[in-house]
C-alpha positions as a Markdown table, in Angstrom:
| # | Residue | x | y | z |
|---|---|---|---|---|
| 1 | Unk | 19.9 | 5.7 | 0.6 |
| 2 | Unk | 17.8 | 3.0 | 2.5 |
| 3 | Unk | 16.8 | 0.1 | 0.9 |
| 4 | Unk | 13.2 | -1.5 | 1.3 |
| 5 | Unk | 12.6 | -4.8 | 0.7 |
| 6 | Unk | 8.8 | -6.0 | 1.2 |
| 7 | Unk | 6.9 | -8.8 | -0.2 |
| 8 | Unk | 3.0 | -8.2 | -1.4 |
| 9 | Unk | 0.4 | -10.2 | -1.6 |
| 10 | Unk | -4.0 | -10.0 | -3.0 |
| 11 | Unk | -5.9 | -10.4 | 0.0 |
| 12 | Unk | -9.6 | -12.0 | -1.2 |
| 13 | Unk | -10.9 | -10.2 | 1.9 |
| 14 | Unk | -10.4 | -8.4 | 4.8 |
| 15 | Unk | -9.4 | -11.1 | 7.5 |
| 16 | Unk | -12.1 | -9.9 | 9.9 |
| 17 | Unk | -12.2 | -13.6 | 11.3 |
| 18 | Unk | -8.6 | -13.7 | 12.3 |
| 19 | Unk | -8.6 | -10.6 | 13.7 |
| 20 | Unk | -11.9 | -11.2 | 15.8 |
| 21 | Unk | -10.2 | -14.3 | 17.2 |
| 22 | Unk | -7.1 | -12.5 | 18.3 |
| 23 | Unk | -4.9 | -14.3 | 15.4 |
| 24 | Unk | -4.0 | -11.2 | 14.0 |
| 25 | Unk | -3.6 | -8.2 | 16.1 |
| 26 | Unk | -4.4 | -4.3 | 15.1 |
| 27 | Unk | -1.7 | -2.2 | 16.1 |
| 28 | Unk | -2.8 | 1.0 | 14.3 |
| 29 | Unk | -5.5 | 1.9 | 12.0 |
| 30 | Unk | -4.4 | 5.1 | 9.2 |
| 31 | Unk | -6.2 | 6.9 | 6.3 |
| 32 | Unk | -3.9 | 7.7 | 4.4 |
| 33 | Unk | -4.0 | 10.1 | 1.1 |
| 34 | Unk | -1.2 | 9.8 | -1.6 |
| 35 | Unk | -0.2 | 11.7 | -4.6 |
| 36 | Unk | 2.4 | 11.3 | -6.8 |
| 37 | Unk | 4.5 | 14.6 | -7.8 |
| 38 | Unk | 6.6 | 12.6 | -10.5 |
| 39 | Unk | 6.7 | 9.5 | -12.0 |
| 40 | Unk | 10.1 | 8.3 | -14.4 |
| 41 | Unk | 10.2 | 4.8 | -15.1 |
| 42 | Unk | 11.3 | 3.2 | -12.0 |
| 43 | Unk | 11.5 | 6.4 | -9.9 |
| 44 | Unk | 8.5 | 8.3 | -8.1 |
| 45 | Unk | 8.2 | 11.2 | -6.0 |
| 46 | Unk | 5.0 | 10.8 | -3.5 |
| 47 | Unk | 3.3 | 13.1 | -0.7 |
| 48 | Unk | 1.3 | 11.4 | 1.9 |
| 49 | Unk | -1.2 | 12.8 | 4.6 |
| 50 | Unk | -1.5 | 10.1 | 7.2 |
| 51 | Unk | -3.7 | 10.3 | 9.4 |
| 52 | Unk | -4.0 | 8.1 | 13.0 |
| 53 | Unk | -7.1 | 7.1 | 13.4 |
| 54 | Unk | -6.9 | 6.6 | 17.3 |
| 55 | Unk | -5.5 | 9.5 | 18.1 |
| 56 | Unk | -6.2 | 12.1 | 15.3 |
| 57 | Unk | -2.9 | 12.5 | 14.7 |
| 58 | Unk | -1.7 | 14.1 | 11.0 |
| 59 | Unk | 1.9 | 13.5 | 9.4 |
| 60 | Unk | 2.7 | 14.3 | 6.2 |
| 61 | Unk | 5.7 | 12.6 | 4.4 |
| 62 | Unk | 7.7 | 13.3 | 1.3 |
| 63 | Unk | 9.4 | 10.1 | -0.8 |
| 64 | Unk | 11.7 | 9.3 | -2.9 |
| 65 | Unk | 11.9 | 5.5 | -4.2 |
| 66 | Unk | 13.8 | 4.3 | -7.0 |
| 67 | Unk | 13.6 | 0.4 | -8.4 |
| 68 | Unk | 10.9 | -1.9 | -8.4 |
| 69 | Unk | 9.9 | -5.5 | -6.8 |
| 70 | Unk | 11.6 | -7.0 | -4.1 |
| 71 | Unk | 13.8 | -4.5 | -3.4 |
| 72 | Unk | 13.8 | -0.6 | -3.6 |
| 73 | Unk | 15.6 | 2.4 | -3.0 |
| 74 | Unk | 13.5 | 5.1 | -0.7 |
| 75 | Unk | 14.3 | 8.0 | 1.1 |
| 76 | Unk | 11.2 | 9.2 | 3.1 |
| 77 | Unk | 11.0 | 12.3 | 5.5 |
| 78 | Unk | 8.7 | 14.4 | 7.0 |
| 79 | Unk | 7.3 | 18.1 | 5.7 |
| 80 | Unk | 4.9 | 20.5 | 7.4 |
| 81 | Unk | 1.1 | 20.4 | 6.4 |
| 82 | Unk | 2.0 | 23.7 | 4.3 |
| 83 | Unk | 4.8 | 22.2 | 1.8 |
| 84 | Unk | 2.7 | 19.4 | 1.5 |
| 85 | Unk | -0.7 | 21.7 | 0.4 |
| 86 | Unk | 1.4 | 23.8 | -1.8 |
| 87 | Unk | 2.9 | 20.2 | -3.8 |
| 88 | Unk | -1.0 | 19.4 | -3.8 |
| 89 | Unk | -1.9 | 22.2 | -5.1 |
| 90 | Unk | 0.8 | 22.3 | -7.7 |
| 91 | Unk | 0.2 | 19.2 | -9.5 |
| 92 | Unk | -3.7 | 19.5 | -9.2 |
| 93 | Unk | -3.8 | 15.4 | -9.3 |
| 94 | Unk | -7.0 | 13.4 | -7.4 |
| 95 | Unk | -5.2 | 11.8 | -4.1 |
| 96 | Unk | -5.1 | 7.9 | -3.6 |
| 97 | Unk | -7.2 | 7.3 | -0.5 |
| 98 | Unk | -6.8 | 3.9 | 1.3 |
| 99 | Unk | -7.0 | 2.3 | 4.9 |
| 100 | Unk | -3.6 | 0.7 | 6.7 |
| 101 | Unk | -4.2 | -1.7 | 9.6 |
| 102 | Unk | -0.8 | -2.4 | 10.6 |
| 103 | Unk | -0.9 | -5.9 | 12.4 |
| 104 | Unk | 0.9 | -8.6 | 14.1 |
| 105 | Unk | 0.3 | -12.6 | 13.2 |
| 106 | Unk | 2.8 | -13.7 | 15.4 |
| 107 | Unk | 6.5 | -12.6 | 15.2 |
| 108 | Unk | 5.6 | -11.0 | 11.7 |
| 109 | Unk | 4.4 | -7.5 | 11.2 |
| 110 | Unk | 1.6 | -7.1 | 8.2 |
| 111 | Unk | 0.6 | -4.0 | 6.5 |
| 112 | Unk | -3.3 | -4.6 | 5.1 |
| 113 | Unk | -4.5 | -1.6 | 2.7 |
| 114 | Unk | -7.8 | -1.4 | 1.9 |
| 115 | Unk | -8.6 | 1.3 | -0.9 |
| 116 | Unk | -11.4 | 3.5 | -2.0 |
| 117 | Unk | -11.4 | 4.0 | -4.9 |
| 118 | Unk | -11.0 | 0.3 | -6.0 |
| 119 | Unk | -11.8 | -2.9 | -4.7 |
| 120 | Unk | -8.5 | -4.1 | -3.8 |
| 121 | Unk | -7.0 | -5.2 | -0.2 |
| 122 | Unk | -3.0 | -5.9 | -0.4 |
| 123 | Unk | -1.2 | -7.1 | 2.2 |
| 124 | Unk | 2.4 | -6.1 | 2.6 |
| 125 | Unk | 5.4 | -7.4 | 4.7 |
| 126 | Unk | 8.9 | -6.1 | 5.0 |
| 127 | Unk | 12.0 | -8.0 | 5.7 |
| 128 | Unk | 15.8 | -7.2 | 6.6 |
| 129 | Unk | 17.2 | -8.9 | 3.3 |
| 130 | Unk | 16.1 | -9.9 | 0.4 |
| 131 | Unk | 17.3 | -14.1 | 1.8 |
| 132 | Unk | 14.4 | -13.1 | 4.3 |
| 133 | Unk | 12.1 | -12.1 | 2.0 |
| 134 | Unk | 12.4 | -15.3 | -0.1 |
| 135 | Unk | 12.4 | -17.2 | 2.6 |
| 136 | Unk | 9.2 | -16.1 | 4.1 |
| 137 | Unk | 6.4 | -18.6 | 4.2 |
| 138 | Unk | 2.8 | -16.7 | 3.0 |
| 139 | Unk | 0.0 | -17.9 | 6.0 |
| 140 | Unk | -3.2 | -19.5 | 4.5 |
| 141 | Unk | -5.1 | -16.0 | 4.6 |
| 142 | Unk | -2.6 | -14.2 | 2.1 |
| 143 | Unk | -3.5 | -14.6 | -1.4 |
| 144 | Unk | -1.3 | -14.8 | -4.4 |
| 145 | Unk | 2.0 | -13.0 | -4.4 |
| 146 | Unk | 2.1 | -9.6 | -6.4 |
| 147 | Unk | 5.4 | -8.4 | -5.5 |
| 148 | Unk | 6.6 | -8.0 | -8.8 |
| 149 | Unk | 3.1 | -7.5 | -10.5 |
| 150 | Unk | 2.9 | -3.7 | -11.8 |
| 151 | Unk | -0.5 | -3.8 | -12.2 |
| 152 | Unk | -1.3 | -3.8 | -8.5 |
| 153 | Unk | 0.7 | -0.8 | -7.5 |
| 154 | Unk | -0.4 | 2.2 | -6.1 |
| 155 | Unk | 1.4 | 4.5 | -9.1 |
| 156 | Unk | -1.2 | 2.2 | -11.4 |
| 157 | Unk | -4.3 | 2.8 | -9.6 |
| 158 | Unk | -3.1 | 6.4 | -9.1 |
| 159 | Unk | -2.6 | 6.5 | -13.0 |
| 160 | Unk | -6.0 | 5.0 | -13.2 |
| 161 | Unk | -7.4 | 8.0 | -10.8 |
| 162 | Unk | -5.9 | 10.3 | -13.0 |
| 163 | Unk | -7.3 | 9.2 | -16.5 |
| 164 | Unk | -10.3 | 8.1 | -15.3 |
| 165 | Unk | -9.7 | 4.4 | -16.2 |
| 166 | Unk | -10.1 | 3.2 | -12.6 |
| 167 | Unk | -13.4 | 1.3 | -13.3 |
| 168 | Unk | -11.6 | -0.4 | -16.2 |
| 169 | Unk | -8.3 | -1.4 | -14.1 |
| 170 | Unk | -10.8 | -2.6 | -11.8 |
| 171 | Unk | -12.5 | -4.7 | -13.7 |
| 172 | Unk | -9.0 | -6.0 | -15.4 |
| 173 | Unk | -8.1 | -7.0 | -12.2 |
| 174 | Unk | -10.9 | -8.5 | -11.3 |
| 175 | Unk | -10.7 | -10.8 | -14.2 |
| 176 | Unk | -6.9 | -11.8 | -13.8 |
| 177 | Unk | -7.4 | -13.1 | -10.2 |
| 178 | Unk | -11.0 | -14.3 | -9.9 |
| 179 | Unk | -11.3 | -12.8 | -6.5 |
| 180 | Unk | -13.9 | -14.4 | -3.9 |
| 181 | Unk | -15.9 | -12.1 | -1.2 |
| 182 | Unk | -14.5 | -13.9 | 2.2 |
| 183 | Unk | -11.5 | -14.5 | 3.5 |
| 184 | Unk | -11.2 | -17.3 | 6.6 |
């Protein structure tokens, strides 16, 4: 089973400056729409529809992750459009819609997801080892480190979706991190 190790950080904003002066560079622009099939504790079973926004593009992926901060089991493959409709169907669950702008700032790769249903950007990075991952050095533009904060994943706001609570753990989150409206 792969292991995935990332680190996640609260973005105050969408770094619209950097990106404008070539600081961080857009390498690919998704929508992507995410439902959970199962949820145990520390396990999950997902369905995604990604979808390229350049080119149009559709995949839809099936995952398995087990564990929870730093580091995580996940076994992620690929179904056709109809296995993933029929698991949509099946669990009859509102999707988790966001917006991933994979970028570069300089050697490092950064995933920034921007939801819908929520005001909340995260910024996500993904190392080799977990030594990497504590080793890496946060630029000025990421905001406070929520790796191992629960109440920032997407099974929470998908919960949320799914009880209707998603204006409450808005506002909850909202009032744990004081957020601003610009980033530099």
């Amino acid at each position: 089973m792969a292991l995935e190790i990332e680190r996640k950080f609260l973005l105050h904003a969408y770094p619209e400056v950097l990106i404008r002066s070539g600081e961080l560079v857009v390498r690919s622009e998704q929508y992507i729409e995410q439902t959970y099939l199962a949820i145990d504790g520390k396990q999950e079973l997902r369905v995604r529809k990604i979808t390229d926004l350049a080119t149009g593009l559709v995949e839809y992926t099936h995952t398995f992750k087990n564990g929870g901060g730093l580091s995580r089991e996940e076994v992620e493959y690929s179904i056709s459009q109809g296995i993933y409709e029929q698991m949509i169907k099946a669990v009859r669950a509102v999707a988790l819609t966001k917006k991933r702008v994979t970028a570069a700032w300089g050697e490092t790769s950064v995933e920034i997801d921007c939801y819908d249903q929520i005001d909340l950007i995260v910024a996500e990075v993904e190392f080799g080892s977990v030594e990497e991952a504590m080793g890496f050095t946060a630029p000025h533009w990421f905001g406070p480190d929520i790796s191992e904060s629960r109440k920032y994943s997407n099974k929470a706001v998908w919960r949320a979706l799914q009880t209707g609570e998603i204006a409450e753990l808005a506002a909850a989150l909202k009032r744990t991190e004081g957020r601003t409206e610009t980033a530099e």
